[in-house]
Phi, psi and omega in degrees: 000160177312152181268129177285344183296317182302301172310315178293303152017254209215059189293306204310298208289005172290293153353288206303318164300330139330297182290290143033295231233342182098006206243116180271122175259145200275106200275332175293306188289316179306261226311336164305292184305317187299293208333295198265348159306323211286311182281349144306320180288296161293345167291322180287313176301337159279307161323301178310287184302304186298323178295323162318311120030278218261319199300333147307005199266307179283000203273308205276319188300311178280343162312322171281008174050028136340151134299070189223083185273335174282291179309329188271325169299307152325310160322305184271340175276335178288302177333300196281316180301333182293304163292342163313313190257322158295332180294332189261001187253329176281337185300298204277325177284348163284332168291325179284317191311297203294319189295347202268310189308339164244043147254132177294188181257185180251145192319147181281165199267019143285354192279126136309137187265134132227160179271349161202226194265006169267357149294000192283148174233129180296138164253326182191154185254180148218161202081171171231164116343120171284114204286080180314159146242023170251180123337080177281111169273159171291179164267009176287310178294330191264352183277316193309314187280343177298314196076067175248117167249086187302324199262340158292296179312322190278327154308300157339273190247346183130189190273187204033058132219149167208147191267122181246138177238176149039219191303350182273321158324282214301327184323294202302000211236298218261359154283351201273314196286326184305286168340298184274321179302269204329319199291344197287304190284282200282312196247021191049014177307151164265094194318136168218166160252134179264165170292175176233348197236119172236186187254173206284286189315283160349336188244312170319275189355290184270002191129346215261331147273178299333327198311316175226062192281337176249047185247336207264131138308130164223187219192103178257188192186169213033167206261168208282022183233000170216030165324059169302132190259140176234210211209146169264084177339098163281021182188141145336297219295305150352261178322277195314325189261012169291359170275349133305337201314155173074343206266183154237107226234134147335124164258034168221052135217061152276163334278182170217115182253113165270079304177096167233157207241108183239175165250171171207139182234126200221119192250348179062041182303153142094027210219330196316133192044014151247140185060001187295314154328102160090221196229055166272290187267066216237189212232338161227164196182141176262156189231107156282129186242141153267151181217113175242155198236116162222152162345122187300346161283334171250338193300331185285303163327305167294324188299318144320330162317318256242293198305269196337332171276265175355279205302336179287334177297308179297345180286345183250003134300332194048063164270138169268142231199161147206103012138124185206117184259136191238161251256157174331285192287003179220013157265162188290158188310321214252324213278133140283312180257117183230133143246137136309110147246114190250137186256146197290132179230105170287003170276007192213334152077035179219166187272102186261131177299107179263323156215157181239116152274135169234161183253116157279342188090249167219080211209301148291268213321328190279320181280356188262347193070016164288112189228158151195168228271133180258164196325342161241047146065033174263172173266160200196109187299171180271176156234175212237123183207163212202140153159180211255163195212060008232184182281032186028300146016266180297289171341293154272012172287327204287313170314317151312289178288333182276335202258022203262161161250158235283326202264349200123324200284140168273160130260120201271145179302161234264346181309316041115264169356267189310337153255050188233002192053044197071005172278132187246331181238157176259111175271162174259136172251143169304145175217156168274139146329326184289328189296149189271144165312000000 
C-alpha cells in the first residue's frame, strides 16, 4: 500500500500520478478522515494530559493526607472520555485503512502514460516466426491426438480444466524441470515448495486482497460457529514472497531469489468468453515464479535481471517473443513497473502473453512489514519483485503451434531432449473418445 505519509504530503501530486493509471482517488473522502482523526488525536492527547495532571495532583493531596475524592471522580470521567474516543478513533483509522488498501500503487515515473493496452511499447523482438508450408492448426486441434484433453477436464471440474496425458503430461513435466533448473542452477534462485492454501492476511500482503477477493477460489473449512476462510493461490508470487512478512532481513542477504513450481488457481470473474478456447485462459495452471526481495537501490536492476531470466528460457525453447513495456493504465494493481513477454503462437497468428515481470517497490514490503536495517542501521522497508519464469501452459501451447508439422507430429526443442527422456517428436495417437487416459 501506499506510504500515508505521501498522502498527507503531496495529496495533488499522488491524485495526478494516479489518474495516469485510471484510478480517481477520492481525495474528499482522505481528507474528511485526516480532519477528524487530527482532531481526536488532539481531543485524546489533551485528555491524556489533564489526566496526567490531576493524577500528580493526587499523588501530593495523599502525601498531605488530602481529601481527594473529587479529583479522583474528574479522573474516572477523563478515563471514559478517554476510552471513548480511542474507540472512535480506531473507527477512522480503520476507514482510512480500508481506502489506502484500495488505492494502487503508484507508477515509476518511467510507465509509458495510457489508458490501456494499447499504451504498451514494444522494447525489442527476439527470433523470426517459422514461414509454414502447410495449413498451421492451433493448439486445440494439435493437442486432442496428443493428449490435451478439453472434454474430460470439463467432465471433472467444468469448463477451463483440462486434462493432460501421455506425451502432453511428459511435455508438461519436463518444461516445469527445464524451467526450475535454470533458474536454479543458472540464475541462483532457491527452489522452494509452497502451501497451495493461504490465510486471508497473506493475500492483504501482495495485493490480491480486498480488491480482488472474486477473482480467488476460496475453501472454507470448520462449522459455523468456528468457520475459516482460506484461499486457493492464484500465483507463486503469494507464498514466496510472504515469507518475509513480519520480518528484519539481514542486509547482506539482500537480494533473495526466489522460485517455485505451482498450480494457480483463478476463477476470474468478469473474464466469461475471452480467451477461454483451449488452454490460454483456463482456471487452473501451472506456473514458475520467480520472486527477489531487494534493496530499494537495486530492485530496477533486478527487475532487468528477473526478464532477462524469463527470455532465457524462451531462448533455449528457440520460441520467438517480444518484450513489452507496458503502459500506466495496463500494470496490475500492486506493479510500479511492468514487462510483458509475449511468445509468437501461429495458430492464432498473434504475440500471446507467457510471462509478467514486476517491480512493486515497497508497495507489498509496507503491507507485509518487510524491512531490513540499512547500513546506518536504520530501518528501511525492502522492495519486491515478481515474475513468472514462464507460465508452463502457455508454454506448451506455444511449443505445440510453433513446432508442428505436416503430418501432425511435434518437434520438441533440441534443451528439451533429456528431459523427455530422449524423445525428440510428439506423434499424434488415435485415441477412442470412450477411452481412459
Amino acid at each position: 500500500m501506499l506510504d500515508i505519509n505521501l498522502l498527507r504530503k503531496d495529496m495533488d501530486v499522488v491524485a495526478n500520478r494516479l489518474v495516469d493509471r485510471g484510478y480517481i482517488l477520492d481525495i474528499s473522502t482522505f481528507q474528511a478522515l485526516e480532519s477528524e482523526r487530527r482532531q481526536l488525536q488532539t481531543y485524546t492527547e489533551d485528555l491524556r494530559s489533564r489526566r496526567n495532571i490531576f493524577s500528580k495532583k493526587i499523588g501530593k493531596m495523599k502525601g498531605c493526607s488530602k481529601d481527594t475524592s473529587s479529583i479522583m471522580k474528574a479522573v474516572t470521567s477523563i478515563s471514559h472520555a478517554m476510552k471513548a474516543s480511542d474507540l472512535n478513533l480506531d473507527k477512522i483509522q480503520a476507514k482510512l485503512s480500508d481506502l489506502i488498501l484500495d488505492i494502487p500503487n503508484i507508477p515509476h515515473e518511467s510507465v509509458p502514460i495510457g489508458i490501456n493496452e494499447t499504451g504498451n511499447i514494444e522494447v525489442r523482438r527476439w527470433g523470426t516466426p517459422r514461414t509454414f508450408t502447410f495449413e498451421v492448426k492451433d493448439h486445440i486441434d494439435l493437442g486432442m491426438p496428443l493428449g490435451v484433453d478439453f472434454e474430460i477436464g470439463a467432465k471433472l471440474a467444468g469448463t477451463r480444466f483440462t486434462l493432460l496425458h501421455g506425451q502432453a503430461a511428459r511435455l508438461h513435466r519436463a518444461l516445469t524441470g527445464l524451467m526450475l533448473d535454470t533458474h536454479t542452477q543458472n540464475h541462483n534462485y532457491t527452489e522452494c515448495y509452497i502451501p497451495y492454501i493461504v490465510n486471508s492476511e497473506i493475500l492483504y500482503g501482495t495485493g490480491q486482497l480486498p480488491k480482488f477477493g472474486n477473482d480467488m477460489f476460496r475453501v472454507e473449512k470448520g462449522g459455523v460457529d468456528n468457520k475459516v476462510t482460506q484461499y486457493l493461490i492464484s500465483t507463486a508470487e503469494i507464498a514466496l514472497t510472504n515469507t518475509v512478512r513480519d520480518s528484519i532481513i539481514d542486509v547482506n542477504k539482500l537480494p533473495i531469489r526466489l522460485t517455485a513450481h505451482s498450480p494457480c488457481f483463478r476463477s476470474e470473474a468478469g473474464a466469461y468468453g475471452r480467451d477461454t478456447r483451449g488452454m490460454i485462459r483456463q482456471h487452473q495452471f501451472d506456473k514458475i515464479e520467480m520472486v527477489q526481495i531487494t534493496s530499494p537501490d537495486s530492485s530496477y536492476q533486478a527487475l532487468e535481471e528477473m526478464v532477462k531470466h524469463a527470455e532465457t528460457i524462451l531462448q533455449k525453447l528457440e520460441l520467438p517473443y517480444r518484450v513489452i513495456e507496458l503502459c500506466t493504465g495496463d500494470i496490475g494493481f500492486s506493479a510500479a513497473k511492468t514487462y510483458d513477454l509475449e511468445v509468437w503462437l501461429p495458430g492464432q497468428k498473434t504475440y500471446r502473453e507467457v510471462s509478467s515481470c514486476s517491480n512493486t517497490e515497497a508497495f507489498q514490503a509496507r503491507r507485509m512489514q518487510a524491512r531490513f536495517r540499512n547500513q546506518q542501521g536504520k530501518l528501511e522497508l525492502v522492495h519486491t519483485l515478481n515474475g513468472s519464469g514462464l507460465a508452463v501452459g502457455r508454454t506448451l501451447v506455444a511449443i505445440l503451434e510453433n513446432g508442428q508439422n505436416a503430418d501432425g507430429s511435434i518437434t520438441i526443442p533440441a534443451e528439451l531432449h533429456p528431459y523427455m527422456g530422449g524423445i525428440t517428436r510428439l506423434e499424434p495417437v488415435c485415441r477412442s473418445k470412450k477411452s481412459s487416459p
